[in-house]
N, CA, C and O atoms as CSV, one atom per row, in Angstrom:
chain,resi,resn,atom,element,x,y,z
A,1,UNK,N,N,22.111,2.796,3.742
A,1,UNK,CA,C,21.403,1.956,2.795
A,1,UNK,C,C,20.626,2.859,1.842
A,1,UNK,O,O,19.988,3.867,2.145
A,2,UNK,N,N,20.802,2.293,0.587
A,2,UNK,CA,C,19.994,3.068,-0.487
A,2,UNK,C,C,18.456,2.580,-0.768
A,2,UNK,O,O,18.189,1.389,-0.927
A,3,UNK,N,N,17.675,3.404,-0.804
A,3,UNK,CA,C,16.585,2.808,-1.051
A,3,UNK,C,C,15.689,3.817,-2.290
A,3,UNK,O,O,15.967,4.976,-2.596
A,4,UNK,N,N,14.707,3.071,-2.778
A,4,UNK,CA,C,14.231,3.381,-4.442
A,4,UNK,C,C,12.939,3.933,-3.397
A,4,UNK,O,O,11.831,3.526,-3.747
A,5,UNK,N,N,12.966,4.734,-2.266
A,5,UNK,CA,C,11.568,5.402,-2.303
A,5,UNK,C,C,10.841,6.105,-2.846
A,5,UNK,O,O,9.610,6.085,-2.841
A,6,UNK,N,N,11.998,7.230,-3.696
A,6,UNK,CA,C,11.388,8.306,-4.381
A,6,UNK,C,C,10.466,7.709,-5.532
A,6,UNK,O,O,9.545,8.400,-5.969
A,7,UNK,N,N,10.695,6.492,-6.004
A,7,UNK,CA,C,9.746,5.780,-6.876
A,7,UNK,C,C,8.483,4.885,-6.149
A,7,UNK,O,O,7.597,4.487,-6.906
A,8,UNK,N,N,8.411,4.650,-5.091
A,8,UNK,CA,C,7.737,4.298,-4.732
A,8,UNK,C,C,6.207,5.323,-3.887
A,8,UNK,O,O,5.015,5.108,-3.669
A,9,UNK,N,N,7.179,6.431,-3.661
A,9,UNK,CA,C,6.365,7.382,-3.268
A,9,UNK,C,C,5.506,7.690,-4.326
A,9,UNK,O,O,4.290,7.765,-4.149
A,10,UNK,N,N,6.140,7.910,-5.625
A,10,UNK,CA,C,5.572,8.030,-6.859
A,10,UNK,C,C,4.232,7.170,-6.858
A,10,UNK,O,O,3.067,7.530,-6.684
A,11,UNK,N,N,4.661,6.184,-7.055
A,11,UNK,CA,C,3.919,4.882,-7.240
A,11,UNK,C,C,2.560,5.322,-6.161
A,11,UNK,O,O,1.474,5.813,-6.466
A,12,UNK,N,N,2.956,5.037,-5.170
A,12,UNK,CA,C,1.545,5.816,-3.743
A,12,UNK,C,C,0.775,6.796,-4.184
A,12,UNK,O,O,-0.452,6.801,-4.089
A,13,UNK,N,N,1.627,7.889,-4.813
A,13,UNK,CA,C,0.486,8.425,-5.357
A,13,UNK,C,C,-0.665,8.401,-6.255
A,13,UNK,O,O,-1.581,9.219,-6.181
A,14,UNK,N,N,-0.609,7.511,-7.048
A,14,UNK,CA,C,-1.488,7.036,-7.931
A,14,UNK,C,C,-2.734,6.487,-7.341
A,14,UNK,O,O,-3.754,6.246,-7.987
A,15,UNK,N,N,-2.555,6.286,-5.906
A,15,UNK,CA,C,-3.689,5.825,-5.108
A,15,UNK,C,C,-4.903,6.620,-4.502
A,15,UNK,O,O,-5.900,6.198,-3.916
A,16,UNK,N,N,-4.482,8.012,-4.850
A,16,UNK,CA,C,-5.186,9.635,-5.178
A,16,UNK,C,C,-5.336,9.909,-6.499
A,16,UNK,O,O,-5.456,11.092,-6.819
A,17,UNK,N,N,-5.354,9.061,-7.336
A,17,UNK,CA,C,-5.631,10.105,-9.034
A,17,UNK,C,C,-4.220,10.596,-9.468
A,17,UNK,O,O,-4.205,10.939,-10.650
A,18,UNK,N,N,-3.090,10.713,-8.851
A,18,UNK,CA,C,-2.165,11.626,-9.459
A,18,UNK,C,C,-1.215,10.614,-9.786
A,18,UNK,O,O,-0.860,9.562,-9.255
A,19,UNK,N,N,-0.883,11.299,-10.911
A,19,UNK,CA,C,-0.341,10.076,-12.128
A,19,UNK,C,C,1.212,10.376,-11.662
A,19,UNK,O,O,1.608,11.529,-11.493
A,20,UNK,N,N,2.053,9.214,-11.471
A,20,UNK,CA,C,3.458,8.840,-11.502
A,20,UNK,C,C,4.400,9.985,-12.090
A,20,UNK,O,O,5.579,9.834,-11.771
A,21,UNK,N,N,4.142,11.034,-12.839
A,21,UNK,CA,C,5.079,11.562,-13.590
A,21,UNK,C,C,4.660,13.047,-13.121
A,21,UNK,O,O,4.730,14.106,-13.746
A,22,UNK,N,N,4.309,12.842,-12.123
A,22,UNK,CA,C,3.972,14.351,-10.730
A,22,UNK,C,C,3.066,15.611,-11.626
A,22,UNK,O,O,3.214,16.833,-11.634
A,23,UNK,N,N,1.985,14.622,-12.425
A,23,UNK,CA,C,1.036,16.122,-13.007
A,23,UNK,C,C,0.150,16.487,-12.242
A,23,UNK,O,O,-0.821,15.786,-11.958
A,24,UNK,N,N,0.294,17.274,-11.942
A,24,UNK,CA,C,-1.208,17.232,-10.509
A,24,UNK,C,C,-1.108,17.544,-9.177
A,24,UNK,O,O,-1.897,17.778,-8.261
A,25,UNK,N,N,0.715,17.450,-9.397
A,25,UNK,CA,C,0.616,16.836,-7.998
A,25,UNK,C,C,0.930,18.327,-7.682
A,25,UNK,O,O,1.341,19.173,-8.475
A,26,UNK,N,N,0.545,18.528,-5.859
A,26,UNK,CA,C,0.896,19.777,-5.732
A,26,UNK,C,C,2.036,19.859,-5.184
A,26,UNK,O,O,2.608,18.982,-4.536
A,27,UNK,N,N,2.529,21.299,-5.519
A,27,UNK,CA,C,4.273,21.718,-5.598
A,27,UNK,C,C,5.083,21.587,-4.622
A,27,UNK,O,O,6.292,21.373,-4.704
A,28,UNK,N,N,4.282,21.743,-3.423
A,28,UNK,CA,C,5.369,21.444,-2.392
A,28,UNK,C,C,5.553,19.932,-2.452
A,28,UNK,O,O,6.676,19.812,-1.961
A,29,UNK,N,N,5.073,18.537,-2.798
A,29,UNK,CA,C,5.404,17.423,-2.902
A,29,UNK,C,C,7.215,17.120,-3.515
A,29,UNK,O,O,8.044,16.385,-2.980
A,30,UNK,N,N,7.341,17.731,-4.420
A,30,UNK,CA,C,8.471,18.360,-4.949
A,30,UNK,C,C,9.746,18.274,-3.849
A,30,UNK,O,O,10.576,17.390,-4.064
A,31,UNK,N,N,9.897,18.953,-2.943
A,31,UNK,CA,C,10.131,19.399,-1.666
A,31,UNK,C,C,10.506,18.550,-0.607
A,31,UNK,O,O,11.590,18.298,-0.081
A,32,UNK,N,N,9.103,18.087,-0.381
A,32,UNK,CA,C,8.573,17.486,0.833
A,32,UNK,C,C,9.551,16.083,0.465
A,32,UNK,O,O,10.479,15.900,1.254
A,33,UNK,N,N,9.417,15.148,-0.601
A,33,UNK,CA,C,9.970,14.186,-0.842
A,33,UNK,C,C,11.205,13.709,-0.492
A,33,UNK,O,O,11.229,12.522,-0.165
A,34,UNK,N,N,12.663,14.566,-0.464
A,34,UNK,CA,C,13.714,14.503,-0.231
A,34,UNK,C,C,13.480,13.998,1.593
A,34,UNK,O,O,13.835,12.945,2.122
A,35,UNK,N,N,12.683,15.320,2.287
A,35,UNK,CA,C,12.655,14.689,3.549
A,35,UNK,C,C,12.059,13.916,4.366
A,35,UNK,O,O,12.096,13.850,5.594
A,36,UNK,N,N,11.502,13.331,3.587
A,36,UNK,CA,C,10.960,11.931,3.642
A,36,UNK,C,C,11.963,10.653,2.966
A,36,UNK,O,O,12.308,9.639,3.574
A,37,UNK,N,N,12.190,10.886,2.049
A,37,UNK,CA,C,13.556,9.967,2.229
A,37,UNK,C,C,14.400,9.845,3.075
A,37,UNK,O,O,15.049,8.809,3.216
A,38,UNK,N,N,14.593,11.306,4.077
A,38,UNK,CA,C,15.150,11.081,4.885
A,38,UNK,C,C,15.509,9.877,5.982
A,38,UNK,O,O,16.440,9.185,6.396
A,39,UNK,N,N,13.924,10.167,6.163
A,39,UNK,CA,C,13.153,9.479,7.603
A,39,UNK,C,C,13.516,7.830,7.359
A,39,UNK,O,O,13.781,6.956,8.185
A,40,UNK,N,N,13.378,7.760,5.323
A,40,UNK,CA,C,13.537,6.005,5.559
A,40,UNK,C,C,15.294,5.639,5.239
A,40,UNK,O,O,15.928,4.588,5.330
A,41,UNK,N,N,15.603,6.736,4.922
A,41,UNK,CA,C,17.505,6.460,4.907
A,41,UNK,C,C,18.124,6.287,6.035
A,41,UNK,O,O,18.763,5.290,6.372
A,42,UNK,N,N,17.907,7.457,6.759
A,42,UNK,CA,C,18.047,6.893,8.226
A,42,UNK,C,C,17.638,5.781,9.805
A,42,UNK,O,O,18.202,5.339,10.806
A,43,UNK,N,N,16.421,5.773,9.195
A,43,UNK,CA,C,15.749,4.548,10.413
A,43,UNK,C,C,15.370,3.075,9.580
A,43,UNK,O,O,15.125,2.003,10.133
A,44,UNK,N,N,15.399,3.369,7.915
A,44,UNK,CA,C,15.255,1.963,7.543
A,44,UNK,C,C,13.705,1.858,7.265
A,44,UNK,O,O,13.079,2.729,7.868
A,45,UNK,N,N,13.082,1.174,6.653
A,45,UNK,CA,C,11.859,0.837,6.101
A,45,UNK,C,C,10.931,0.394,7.482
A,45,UNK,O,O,10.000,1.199,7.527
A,46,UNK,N,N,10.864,-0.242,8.231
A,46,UNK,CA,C,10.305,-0.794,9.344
A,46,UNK,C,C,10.413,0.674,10.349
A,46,UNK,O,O,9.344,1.277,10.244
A,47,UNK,N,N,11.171,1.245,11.073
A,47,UNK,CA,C,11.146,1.885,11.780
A,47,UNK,C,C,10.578,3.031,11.420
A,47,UNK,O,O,9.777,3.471,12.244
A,48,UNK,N,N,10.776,3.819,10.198
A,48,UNK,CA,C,10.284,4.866,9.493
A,48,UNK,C,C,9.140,4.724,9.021
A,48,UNK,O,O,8.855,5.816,8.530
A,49,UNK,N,N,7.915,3.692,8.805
A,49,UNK,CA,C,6.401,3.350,8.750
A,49,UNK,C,C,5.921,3.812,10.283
A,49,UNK,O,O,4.938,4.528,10.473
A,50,UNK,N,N,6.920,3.194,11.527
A,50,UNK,CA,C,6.116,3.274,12.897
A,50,UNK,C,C,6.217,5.170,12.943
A,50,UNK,O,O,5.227,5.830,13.258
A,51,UNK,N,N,7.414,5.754,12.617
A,51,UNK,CA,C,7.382,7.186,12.351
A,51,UNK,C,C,6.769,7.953,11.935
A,51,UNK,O,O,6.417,8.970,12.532
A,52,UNK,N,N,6.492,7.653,10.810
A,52,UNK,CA,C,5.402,8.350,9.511
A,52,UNK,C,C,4.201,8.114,10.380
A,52,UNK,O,O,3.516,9.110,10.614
A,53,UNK,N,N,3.836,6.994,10.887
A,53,UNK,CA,C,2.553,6.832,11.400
A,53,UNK,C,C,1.948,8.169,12.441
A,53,UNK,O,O,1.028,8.978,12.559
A,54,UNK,N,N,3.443,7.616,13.162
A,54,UNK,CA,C,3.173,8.661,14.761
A,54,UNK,C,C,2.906,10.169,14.086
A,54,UNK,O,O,2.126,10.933,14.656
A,55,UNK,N,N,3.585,10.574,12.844
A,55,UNK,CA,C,3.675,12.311,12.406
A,55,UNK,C,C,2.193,11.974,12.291
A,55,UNK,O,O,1.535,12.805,12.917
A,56,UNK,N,N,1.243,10.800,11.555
A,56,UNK,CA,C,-0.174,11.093,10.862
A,56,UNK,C,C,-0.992,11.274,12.599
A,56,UNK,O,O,-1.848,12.083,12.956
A,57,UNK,N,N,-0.421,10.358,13.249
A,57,UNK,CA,C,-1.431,10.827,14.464
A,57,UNK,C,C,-1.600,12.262,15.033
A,57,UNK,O,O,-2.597,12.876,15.412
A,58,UNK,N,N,0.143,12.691,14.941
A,58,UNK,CA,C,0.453,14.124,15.631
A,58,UNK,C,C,-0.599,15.435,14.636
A,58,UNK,O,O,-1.077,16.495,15.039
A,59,UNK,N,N,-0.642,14.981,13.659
A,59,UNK,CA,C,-1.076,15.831,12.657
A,59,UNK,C,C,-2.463,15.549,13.209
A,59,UNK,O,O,-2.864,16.591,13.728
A,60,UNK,N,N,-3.338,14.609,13.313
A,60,UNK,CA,C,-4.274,14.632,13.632
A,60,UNK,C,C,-5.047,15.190,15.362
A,60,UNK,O,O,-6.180,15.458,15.762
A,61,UNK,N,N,-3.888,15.149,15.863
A,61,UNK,CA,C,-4.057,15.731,17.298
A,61,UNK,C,C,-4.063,17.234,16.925
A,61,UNK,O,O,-4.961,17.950,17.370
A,62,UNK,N,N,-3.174,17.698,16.190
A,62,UNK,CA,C,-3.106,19.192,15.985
A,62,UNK,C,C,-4.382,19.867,15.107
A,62,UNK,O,O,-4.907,20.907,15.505
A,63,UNK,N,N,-4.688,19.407,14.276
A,63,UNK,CA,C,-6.113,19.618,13.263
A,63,UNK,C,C,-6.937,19.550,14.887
A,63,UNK,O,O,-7.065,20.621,15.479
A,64,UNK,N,N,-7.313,18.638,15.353
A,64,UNK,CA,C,-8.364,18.108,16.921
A,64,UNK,C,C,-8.275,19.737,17.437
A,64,UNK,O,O,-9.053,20.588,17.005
A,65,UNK,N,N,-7.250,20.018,18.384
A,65,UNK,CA,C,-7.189,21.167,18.741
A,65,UNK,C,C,-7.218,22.237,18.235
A,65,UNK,O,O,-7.375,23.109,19.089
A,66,UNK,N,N,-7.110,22.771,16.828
A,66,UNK,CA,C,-7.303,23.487,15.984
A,66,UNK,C,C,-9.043,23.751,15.776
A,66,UNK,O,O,-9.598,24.849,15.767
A,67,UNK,N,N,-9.607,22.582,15.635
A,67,UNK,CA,C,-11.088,22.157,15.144
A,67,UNK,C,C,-11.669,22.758,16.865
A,67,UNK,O,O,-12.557,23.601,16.993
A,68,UNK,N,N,-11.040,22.194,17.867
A,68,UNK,CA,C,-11.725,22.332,19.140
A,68,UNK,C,C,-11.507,23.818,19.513
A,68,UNK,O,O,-12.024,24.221,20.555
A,69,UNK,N,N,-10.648,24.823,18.604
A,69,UNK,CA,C,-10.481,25.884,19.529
A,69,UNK,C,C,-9.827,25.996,21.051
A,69,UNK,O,O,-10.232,26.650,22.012
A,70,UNK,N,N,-8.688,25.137,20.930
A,70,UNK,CA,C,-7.794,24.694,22.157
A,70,UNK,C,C,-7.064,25.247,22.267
A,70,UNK,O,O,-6.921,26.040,21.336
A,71,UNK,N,N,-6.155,25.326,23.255
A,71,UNK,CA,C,-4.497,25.583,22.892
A,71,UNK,C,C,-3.950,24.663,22.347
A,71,UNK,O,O,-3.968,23.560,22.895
A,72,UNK,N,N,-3.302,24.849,21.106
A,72,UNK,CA,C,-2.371,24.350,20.308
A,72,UNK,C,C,-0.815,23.867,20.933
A,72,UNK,O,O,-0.061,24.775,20.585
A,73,UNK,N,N,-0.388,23.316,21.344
A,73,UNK,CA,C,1.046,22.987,21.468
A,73,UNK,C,C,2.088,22.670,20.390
A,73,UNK,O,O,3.248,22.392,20.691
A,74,UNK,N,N,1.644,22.718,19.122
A,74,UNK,CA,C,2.409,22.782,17.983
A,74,UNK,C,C,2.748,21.236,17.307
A,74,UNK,O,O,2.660,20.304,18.107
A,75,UNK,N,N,3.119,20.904,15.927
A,75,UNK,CA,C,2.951,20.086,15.723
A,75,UNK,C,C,4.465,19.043,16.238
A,75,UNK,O,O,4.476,17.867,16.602
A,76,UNK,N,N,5.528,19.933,16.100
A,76,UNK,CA,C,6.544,19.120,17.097
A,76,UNK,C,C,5.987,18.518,18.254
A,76,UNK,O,O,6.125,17.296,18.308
A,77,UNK,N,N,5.197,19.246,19.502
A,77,UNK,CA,C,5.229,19.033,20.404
A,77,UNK,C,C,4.253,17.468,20.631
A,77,UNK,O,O,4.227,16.581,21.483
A,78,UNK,N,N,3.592,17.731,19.462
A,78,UNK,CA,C,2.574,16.534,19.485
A,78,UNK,C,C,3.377,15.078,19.121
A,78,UNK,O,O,3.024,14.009,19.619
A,79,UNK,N,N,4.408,15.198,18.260
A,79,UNK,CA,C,4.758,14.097,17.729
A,79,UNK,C,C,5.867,13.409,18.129
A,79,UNK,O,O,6.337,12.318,17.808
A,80,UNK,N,N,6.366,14.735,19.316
A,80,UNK,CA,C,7.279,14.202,20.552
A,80,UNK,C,C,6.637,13.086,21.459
A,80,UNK,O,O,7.096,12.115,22.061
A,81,UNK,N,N,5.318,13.660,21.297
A,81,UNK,CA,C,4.061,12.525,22.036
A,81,UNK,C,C,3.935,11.296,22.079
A,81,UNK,O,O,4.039,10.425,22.942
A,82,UNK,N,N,3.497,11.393,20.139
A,82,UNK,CA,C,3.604,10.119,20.021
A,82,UNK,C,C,4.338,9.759,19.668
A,82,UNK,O,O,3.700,8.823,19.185
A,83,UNK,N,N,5.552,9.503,19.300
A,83,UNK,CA,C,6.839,8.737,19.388
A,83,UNK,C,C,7.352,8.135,20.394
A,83,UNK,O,O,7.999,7.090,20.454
A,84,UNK,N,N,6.988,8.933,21.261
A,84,UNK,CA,C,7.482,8.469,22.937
A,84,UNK,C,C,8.874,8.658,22.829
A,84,UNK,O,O,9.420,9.202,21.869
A,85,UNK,N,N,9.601,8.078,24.100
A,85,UNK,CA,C,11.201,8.262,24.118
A,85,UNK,C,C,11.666,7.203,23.116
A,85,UNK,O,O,11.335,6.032,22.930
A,86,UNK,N,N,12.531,8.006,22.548
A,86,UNK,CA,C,13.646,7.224,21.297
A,86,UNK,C,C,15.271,7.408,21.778
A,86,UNK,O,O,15.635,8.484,22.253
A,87,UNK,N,N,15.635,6.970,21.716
A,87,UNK,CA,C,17.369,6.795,21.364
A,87,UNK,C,C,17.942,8.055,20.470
A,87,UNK,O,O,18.034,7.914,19.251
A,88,UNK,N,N,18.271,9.122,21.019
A,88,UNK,CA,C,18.624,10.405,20.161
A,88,UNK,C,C,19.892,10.218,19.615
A,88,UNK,O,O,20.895,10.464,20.284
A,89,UNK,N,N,19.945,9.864,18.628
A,89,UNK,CA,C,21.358,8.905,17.788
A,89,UNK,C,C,21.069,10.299,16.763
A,89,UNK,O,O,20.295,11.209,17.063
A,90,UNK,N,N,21.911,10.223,15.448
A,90,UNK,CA,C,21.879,11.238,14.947
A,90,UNK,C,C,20.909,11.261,13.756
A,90,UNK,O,O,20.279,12.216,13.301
A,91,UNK,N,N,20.951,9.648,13.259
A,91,UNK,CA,C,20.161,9.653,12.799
A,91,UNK,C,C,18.263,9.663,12.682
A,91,UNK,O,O,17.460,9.779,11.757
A,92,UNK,N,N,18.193,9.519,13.822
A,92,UNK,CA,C,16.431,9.731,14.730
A,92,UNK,C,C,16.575,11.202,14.793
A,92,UNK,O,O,15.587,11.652,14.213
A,93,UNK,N,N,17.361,12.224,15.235
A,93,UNK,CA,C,17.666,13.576,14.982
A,93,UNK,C,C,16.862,13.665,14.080
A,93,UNK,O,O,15.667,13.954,14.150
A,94,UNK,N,N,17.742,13.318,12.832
A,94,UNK,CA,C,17.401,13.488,11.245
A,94,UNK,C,C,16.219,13.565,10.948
A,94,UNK,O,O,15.670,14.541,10.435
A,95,UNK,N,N,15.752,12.591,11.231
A,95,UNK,CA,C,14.489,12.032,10.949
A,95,UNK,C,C,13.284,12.786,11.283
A,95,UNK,O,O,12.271,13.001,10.619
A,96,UNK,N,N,13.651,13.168,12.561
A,96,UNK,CA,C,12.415,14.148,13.496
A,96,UNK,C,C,12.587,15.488,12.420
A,96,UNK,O,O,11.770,16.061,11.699
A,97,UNK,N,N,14.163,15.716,12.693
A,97,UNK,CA,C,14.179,17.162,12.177
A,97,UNK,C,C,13.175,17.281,10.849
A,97,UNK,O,O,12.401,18.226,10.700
A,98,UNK,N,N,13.324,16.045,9.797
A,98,UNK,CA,C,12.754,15.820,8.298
A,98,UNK,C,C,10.944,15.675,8.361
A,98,UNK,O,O,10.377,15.819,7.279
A,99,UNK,N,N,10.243,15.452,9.353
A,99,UNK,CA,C,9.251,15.228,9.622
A,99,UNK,C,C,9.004,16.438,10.099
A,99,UNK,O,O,7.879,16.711,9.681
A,100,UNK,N,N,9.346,17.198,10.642
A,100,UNK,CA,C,8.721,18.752,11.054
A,100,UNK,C,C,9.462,19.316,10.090
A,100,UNK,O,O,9.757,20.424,10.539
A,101,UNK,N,N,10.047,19.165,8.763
A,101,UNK,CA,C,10.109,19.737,7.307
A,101,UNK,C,C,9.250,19.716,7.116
A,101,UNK,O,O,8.645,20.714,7.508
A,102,UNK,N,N,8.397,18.640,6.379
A,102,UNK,CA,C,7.815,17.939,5.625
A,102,UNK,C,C,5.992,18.927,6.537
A,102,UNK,O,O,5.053,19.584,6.087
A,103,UNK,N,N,6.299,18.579,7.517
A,103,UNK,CA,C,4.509,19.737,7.758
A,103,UNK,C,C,5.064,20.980,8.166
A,103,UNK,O,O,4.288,21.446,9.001
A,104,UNK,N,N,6.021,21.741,7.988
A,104,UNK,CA,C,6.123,23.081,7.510
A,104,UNK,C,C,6.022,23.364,5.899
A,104,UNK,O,O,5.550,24.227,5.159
A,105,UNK,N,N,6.631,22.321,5.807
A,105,UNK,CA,C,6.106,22.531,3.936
A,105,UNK,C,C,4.973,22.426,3.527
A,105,UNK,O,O,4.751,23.115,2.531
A,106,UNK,N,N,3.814,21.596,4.044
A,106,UNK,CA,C,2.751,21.099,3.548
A,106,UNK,C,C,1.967,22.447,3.846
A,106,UNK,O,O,1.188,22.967,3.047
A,107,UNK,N,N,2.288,22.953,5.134
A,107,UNK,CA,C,1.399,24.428,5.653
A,107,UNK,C,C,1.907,25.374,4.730
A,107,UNK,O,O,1.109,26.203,4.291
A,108,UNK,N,N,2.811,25.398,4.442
A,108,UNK,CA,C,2.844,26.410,3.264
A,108,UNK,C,C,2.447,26.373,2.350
A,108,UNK,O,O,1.683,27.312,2.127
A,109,UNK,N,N,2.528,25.909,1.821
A,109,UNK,CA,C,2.223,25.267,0.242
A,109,UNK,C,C,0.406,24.529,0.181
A,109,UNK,O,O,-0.297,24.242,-0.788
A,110,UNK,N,N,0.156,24.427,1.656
A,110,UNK,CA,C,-0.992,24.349,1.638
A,110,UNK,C,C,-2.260,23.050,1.097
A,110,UNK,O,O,-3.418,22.988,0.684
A,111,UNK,N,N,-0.749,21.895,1.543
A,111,UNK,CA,C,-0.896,20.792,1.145
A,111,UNK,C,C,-1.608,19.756,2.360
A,111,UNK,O,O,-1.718,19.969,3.567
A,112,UNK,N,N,-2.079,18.453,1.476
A,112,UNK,CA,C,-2.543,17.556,2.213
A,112,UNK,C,C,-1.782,16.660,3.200
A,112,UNK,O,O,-1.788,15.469,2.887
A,113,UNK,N,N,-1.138,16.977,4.309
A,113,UNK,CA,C,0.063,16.477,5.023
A,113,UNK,C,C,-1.046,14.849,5.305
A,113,UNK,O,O,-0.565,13.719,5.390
A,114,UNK,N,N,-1.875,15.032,5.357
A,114,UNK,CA,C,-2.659,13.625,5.905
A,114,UNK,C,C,-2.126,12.811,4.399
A,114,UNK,O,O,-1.154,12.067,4.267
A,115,UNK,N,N,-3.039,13.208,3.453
A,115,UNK,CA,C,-2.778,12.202,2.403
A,115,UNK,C,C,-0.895,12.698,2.162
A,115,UNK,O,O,-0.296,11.635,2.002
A,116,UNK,N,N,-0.221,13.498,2.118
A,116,UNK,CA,C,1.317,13.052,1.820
A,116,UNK,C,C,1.811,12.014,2.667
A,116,UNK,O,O,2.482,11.098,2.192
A,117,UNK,N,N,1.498,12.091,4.039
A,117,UNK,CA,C,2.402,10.965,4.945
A,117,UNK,C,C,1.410,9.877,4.812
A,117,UNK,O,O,1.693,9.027,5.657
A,118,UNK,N,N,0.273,9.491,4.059
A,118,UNK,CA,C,-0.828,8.237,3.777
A,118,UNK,C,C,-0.038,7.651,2.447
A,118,UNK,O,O,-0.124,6.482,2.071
A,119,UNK,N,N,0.586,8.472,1.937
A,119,UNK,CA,C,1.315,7.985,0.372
A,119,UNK,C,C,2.749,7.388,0.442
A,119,UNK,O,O,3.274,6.694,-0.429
A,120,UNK,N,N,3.566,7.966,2.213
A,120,UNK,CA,C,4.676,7.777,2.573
A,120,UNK,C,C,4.601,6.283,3.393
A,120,UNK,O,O,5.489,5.448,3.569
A,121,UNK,N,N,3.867,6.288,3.614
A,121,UNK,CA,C,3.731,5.221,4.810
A,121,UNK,C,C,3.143,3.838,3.863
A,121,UNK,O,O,3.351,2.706,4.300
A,122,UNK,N,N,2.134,4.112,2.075
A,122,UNK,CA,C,2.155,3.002,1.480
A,122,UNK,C,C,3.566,3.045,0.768
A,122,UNK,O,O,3.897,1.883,0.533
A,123,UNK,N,N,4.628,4.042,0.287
A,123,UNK,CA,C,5.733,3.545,-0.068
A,123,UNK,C,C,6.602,2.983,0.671
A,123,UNK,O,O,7.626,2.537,0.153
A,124,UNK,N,N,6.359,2.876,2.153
A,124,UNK,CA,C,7.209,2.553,2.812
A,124,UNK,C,C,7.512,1.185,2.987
A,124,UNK,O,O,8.626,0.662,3.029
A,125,UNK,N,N,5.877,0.422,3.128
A,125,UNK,CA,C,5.510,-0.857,3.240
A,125,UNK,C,C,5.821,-1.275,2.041
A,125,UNK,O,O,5.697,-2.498,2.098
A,126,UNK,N,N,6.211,-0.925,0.804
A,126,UNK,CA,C,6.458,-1.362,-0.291
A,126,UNK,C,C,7.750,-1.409,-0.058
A,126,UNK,O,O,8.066,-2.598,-0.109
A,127,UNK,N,N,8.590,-0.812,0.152
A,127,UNK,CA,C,9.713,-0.184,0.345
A,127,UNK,C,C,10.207,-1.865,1.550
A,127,UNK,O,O,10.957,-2.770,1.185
A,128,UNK,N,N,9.704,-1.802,2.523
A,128,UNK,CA,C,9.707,-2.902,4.225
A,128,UNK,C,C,9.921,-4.350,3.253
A,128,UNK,O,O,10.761,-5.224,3.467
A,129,UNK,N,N,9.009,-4.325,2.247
A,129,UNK,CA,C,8.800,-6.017,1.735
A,129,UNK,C,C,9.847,-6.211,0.512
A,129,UNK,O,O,10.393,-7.257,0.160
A,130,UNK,N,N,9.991,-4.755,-0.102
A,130,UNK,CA,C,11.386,-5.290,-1.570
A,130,UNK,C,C,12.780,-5.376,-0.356
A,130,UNK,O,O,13.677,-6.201,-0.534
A,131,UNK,N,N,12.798,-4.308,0.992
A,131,UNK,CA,C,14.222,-4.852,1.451
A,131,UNK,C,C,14.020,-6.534,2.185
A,131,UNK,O,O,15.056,-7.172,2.373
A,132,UNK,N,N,12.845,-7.091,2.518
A,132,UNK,CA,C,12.774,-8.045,3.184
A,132,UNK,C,C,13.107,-9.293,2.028
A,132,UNK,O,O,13.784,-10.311,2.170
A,133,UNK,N,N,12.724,-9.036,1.423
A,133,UNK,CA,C,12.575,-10.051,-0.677
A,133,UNK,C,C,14.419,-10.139,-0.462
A,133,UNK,O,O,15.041,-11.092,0.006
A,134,UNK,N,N,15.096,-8.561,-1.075
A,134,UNK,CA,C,16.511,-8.499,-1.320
A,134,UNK,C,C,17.193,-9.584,0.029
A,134,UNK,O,O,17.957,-10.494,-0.291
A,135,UNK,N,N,16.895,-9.406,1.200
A,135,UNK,CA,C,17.769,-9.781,2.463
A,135,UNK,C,C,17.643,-11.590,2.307
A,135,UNK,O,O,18.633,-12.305,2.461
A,136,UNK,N,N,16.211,-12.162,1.971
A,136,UNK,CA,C,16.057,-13.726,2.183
A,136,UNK,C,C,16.599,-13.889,0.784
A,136,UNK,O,O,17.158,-14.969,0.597
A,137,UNK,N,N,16.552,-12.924,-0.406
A,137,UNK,CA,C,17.487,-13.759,-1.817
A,137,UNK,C,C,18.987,-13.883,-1.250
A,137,UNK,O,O,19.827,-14.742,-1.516
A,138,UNK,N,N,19.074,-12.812,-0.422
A,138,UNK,CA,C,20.947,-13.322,-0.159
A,138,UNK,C,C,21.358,-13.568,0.829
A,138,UNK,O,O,22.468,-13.280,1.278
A,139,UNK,N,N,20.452,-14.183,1.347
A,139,UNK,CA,C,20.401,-15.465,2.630
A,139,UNK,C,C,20.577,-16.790,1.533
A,139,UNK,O,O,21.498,-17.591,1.371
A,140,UNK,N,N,19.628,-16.671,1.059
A,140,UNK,CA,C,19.904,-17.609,0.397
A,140,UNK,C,C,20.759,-18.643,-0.570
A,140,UNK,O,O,20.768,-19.837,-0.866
A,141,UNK,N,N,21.542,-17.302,-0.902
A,141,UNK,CA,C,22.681,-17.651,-2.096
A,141,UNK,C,C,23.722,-17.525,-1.606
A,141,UNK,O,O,24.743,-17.722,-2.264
């Protein structure tokens, strides 16, 4: 299924100051975007919000232990966590694999992985309600 996220991600961002036509925005976003489309090409608008979510928690467990001076278990290991057991189909593969892109990129580039997957998760819900709109118009007709 095709979906118009890359415009909608757009769109999310504007909810930070950064204007639709990526001035501002920082460079790894560029990047990061493709694999995040991933996540909603493959699992679909609904499943890929509960995803995005679990990466914002994992991210936040890892900053926790970082902040606490802990041992770190890495940010995969955290978001194996919260996801819990999934169905390793190829496309959930994908998806994981695109989500531990997406915060290797942000650490490089030295980006806001909280607010990128906060901008992914409002395109997504945008994204959940235009496929829910498309599915009851052609129920309907």
């Amino acid at each position: 299924m095709t979906h118009d996220f890359g415009f909608r991600l757009a769109h999310a961002m504007g909810h930070y100051g950064l204007s639709a036509d990526a001035d501002g925005w920082p460079a790894g976003i560029e990047h990061a975007a493709p694999f995040l489309s991933i996540v909603v090409n493959e699992l679909g608008p609904d499943e890929a919000g509960t995803w995005i979510d679990g990466a914002r928690r994992a991210y936040a467990r890892e900053n926790e232990a970082k902040l606490a001076r802990t041992y770190r278990f890495g940010f995969p290991h955290y978001l194996t966590l919260e996801l819990g057991d999934f169905e390793n189909t190829l496309g959930r593969v994908a998806a994981w694999e695109a989500l531990k892109a997406v915060h290797e990129l942000a650490r490089y580039e030295n980006m806001d992985l909280d607010m990128l997957l906060d901008c992914a998760r409002r395109a997504v819900t945008r994204e959940a309600v235009a496929t829910a709109t498309t599915a009851l118009t052609a129920q309907r007709s």
